[in-house]
C-alpha positions as a Markdown table, in Angstrom:
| # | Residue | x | y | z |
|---|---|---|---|---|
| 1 | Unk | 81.9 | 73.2 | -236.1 |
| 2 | Unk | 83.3 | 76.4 | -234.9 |
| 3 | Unk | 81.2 | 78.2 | -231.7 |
| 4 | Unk | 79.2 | 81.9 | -233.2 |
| 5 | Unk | 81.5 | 83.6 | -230.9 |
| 6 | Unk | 84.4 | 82.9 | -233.6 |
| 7 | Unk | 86.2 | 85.7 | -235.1 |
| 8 | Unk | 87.7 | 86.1 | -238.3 |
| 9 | Unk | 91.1 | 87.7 | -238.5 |
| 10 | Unk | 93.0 | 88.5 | -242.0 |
| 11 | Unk | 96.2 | 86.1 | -242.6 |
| 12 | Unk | 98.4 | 85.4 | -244.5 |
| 13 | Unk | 99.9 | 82.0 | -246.0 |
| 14 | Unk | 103.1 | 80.9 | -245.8 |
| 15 | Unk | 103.6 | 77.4 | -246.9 |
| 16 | Unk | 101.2 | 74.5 | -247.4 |
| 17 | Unk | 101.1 | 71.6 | -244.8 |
| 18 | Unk | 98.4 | 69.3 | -247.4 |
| 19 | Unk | 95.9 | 69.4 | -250.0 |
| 20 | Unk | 93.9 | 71.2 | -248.3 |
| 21 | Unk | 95.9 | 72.7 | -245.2 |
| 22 | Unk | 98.2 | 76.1 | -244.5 |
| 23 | Unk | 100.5 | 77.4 | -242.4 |
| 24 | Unk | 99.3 | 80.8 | -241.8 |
| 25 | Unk | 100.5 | 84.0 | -240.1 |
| 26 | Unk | 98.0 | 86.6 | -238.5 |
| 27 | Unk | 98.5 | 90.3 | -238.3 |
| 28 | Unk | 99.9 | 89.7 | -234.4 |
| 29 | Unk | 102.5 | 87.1 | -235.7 |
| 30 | Unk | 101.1 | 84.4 | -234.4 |
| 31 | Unk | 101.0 | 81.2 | -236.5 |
| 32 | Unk | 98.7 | 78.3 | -236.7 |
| 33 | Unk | 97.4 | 75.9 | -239.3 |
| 34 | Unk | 94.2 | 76.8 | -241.3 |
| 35 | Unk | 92.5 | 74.3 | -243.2 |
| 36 | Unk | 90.0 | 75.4 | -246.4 |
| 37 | Unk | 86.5 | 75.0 | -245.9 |
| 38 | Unk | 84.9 | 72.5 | -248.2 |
| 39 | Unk | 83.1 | 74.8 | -250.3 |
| 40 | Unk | 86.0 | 76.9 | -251.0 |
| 41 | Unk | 88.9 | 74.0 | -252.1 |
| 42 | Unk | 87.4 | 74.7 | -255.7 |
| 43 | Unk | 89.2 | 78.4 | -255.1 |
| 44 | Unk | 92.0 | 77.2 | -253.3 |
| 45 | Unk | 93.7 | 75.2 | -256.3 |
| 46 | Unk | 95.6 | 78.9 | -256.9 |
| 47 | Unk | 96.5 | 79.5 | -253.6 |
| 48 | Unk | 100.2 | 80.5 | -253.2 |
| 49 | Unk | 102.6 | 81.7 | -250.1 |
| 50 | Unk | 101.9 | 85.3 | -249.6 |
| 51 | Unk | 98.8 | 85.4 | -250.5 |
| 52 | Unk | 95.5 | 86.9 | -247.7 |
| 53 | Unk | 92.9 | 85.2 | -246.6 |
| 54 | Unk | 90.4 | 85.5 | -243.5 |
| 55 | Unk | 90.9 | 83.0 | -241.0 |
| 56 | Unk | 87.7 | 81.9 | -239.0 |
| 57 | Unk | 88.9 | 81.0 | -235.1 |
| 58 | Unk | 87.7 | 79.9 | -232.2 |
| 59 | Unk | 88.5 | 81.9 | -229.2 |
| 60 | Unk | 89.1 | 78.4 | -227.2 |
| 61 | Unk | 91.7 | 76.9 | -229.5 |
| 62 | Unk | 94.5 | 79.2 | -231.5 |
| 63 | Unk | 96.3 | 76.2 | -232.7 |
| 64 | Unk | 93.8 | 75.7 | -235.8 |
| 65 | Unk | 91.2 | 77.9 | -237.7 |
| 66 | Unk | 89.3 | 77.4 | -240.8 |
| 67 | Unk | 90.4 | 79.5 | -244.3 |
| 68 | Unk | 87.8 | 81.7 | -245.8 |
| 69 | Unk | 89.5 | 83.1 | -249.2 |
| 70 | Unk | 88.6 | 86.1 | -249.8 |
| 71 | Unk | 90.4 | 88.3 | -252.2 |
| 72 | Unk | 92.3 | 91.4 | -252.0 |
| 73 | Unk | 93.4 | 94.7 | -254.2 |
| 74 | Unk | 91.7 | 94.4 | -257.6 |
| 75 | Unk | 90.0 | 92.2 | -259.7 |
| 76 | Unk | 88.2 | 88.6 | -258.5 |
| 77 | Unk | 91.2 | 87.0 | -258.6 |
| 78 | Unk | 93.8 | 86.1 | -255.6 |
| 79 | Unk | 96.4 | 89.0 | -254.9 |
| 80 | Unk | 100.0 | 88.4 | -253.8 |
| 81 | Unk | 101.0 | 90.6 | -250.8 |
């Protein structure tokens, strides 16, 4: 369980480490693995490299955060960047 003090940067993903895990970049080039929450692995059957998402991390370990999707540009649907 992630601490309230937890922020939520945008990302981007870059390749997939599991069924369930990314590798993904943040806007200050770090990169960490982000695993998708439970009740968003429904959503994250169409995930692809390039793609955003909103990472939630806790400020005492930047080796791992959890993926929130949430889409970008138009329509409900993922968007490629």
């Amino acid at each position: 369980m992630l601490p309230a003090r937890a922020f939520c940067p945008d990302a981007v993903l870059l390749h997939p480490l599991g069924s369930h895990a990314w590798w993904v970049r943040l806007p200050n080039g770090h990169e960490l693995a982000g695993v998708v929450r439970r009740v968003d692995r429904e959503a994250a059957v169409g995930l692809a490299a390039g793609q955003r998402v909103t990472l939630e991390v806790a400020p005492a370990d930047f080796s791992r955060g959890r993926l929130r999707l949430s889409w970008f540009g138009e329509g409900a649907g993922p968007s490629a960047v």
